[in-house]
C-alpha angles and dihedrals in degrees: 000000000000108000112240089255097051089047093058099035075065114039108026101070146324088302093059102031103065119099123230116243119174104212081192123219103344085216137005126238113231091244087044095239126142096264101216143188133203128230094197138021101216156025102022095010099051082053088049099044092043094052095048090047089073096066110084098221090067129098126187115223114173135336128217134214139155087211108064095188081076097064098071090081103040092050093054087059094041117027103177094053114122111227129215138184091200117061091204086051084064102048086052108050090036105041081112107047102035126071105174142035143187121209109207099166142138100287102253091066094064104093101048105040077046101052102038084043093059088043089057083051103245127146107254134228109184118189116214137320090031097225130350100251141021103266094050089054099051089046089056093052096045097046097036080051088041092055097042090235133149114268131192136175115209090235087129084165082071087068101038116110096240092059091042090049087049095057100042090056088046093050089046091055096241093156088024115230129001121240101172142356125217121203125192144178126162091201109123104208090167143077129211100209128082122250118282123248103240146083135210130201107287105241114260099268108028111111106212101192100054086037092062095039108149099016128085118276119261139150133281118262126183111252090343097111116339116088112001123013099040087117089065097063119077096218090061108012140046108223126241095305091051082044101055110003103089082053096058105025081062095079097058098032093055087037106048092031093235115176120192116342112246090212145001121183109186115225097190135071132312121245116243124240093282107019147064114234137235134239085037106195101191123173122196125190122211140186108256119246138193086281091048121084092226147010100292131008131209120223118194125205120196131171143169105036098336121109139196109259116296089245100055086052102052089063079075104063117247120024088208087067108045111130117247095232131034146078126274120209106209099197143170098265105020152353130260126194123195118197108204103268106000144081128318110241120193123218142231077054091205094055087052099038100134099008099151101235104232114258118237133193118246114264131194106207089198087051090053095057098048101035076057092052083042104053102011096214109120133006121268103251107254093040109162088265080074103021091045095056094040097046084048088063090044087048090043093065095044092056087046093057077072089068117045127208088354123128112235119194110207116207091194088181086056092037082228141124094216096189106057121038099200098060089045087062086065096051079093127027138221112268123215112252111269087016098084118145111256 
């Protein structure tokens, strides 16, 4: 029997009507490895790259970064790599010899390396949050769909042992069925102040322009954007929420089998003209679904130093101990709570004393990426059929923080907020001239 999910992504709109074809590997290497390139030479590149570079199938090509200072440690590991400063060089001069990227990007340059990658035909790793807005999203899931290539979210949490046991004992109705869901993170990827009027000298080897690509020009600034805090501006980044929230919305979307939200009002502060906010306070409201106690469920983010309710908290012991990430199931019978990356713990504690945790088989979330480009056979798990509706959800509340204490209504088939014009406006963004998405 189809899941609900699975029922609407086909039949509500283009989105959900196209059929998944795998076309397989577009031609094959001579040693018969996944022949990659890399969108990226550091941060959460040099982590991708790394961790498929343990499985012996995969082959590194070229690498690609707008900063060249960042080559000199990639080419150590790997000698024979080909190096660009233009992403779309790259595309061009190793459509042949390469089968497979990863695009570990800021986030504002998604959309863009991803698209024109599955175009190209290539097998797509995309690290979180899929796209930076919610146009971009629903175009990589329709034309990697549309190509019939491999698709993975860097969401690796979703094959960690800790989510997958969360959702199993979700799905078994441990804790019966879920009235609410709590998700936290006290990262502060914002800042409340506008950008300052100034500019410094751009770094030998950056290079500034390509750097910016989509986003409106501006000036260089010393530790301002590149390479840190880019996640805090809303022209390159997605705040806390578009940060970790792909990683953490993934335990109850893939548990209680949610599909698009039908509403999210933010309670927290709104971003300034440049900048994300902190103490973010976002509800979203769901249809119910076989794992949910009624008809529709509401599920809460907060970050910063905002919490979920006291309340909430104290059904998991002592407040003093609460963890400073996770997810907490509020059910029927019980209460689970869910660190970030750890293990699952079940309240009231004496009602639980005993219960035999589930045992699950090991997973690599990179190996499973590349062993599905390999054999074609089945899609990689958090393939953007399930990433793209799920990062819409996490993209959905960042545009709402825009708006706050107002009720938006999301038509996911349409990709529109139908009651309130303004936000609308911000389902798509401005291109830079000569940037345009393809």
């Amino acid at each position: 029997m189809q899941s609900r999910r699975h029922f609407i992504r086909q039949s509500a709109a283009t989105l959900f009507a196209a059929p998944w074809v795998t076309t397989g590997m577009r031609a094959a290497s001579p040693n018969g490895k996944l022949r990659h390139a890399a969108f990226g030479a550091s941060g959460m590149s040099w982590a991708d790259m790394t961790s498929m570079s343990n499985h012996p199938m995969w082959e590194l090509v070229a690498v690609c970064d707008v900063d060249t200072s960042k080559f000199k440690k990639a080419q150590e590991k790997w000698p024979n790599i080909k190096v660009y400063q233009d992403w779309r060089e790259l595309l061009e001069k190793e459509s042949a010899n390469i089968d497979s990227v990863n695009v570990s990007t800021p986030d504002h340059m998604h959309g863009s390396i991803g698209i024109a990658s599955i175009a190209k035909g290539k097998h797509v790793y995309g690290q979180k949050p899929l796209a930076h807005n919610l146009w971009e999203c629903r175009q990589m899931v329709e034309r990697a769909r549309d190509k019939g290539v491999m698709t993975q979210m860097g969401i690796q949490v979703s094959s960690d042992f800790s989510e997958r046991l969360a959702v199993e004992l979700i799905q078994l109705g441990v804790i019966g069925k879920v009235k609410e869901a709590h998700t936290f993170s006290n990262k502060k990827w914002g800042d409340m102040e506008v950008r300052p009027q100034k500019s410094d000298p751009i770094p030998e080897g950056l290079d500034w322009d390509k750097w910016l690509g989509v986003a409106p020009e501006r000036s260089f600034i010393k530790g301002y954007d590149h390479p840190g805090n880019w996640r805090k501006r809303r022209d390159f980044g997605t705040g806390t929420l578009g940060d970790m929230g792909c990683h953490m919305f993934s335990g109850w979307f893939r548990s209680l089998d949610l599909a698009a939200p039908t509403g999210v009002v933010s309670r927290g502060p709104a971003p300034n003209k440049d900048n994300w906010a902190i103490n973010a306070v976002v509800e979203y409201t769901f249809k119910g679904t076989k794992f949910t106690a009624g008809d529709s469920i509401k599920v809460a983010w907060t970050d910063g130093d905002a919490r979920p309710p006291a309340e909430v908290m104290a059904l998991a012991g002592d407040l003093a101990k609460f963890p400073g990430q996770g997810t907490i199931y509020l059910g029927t019978d019980g209460v689970l709570l869910h660190p970030h990356g750890s293990t699952p713990m079940l309240y009231p504690r004496d009602k639980f004393t005993g219960y035999k945790y589930p045992k699950l088989e090991p997973r690599n979330h990179w190996f499973d990426f590349i062993d599905c480009c390999l054999k074609g056979d089945k899609k990689p798990t958090a393939n953007f059929d399930y990433a793209g509706p799920l990062t819409e959800a996490v993209l959905l509340g960042c545009l709402a923080s825009a708006f706050p204490n107002e009720n938006l209504t999301w038509d996911a088939p349409a990709l529109k907020i139908p009651n309130n014009a303004a936000a609308d406006k911000m389902v798509r963004r401005d291109y830079r001239k000569g940037w345009e998405i393809i």
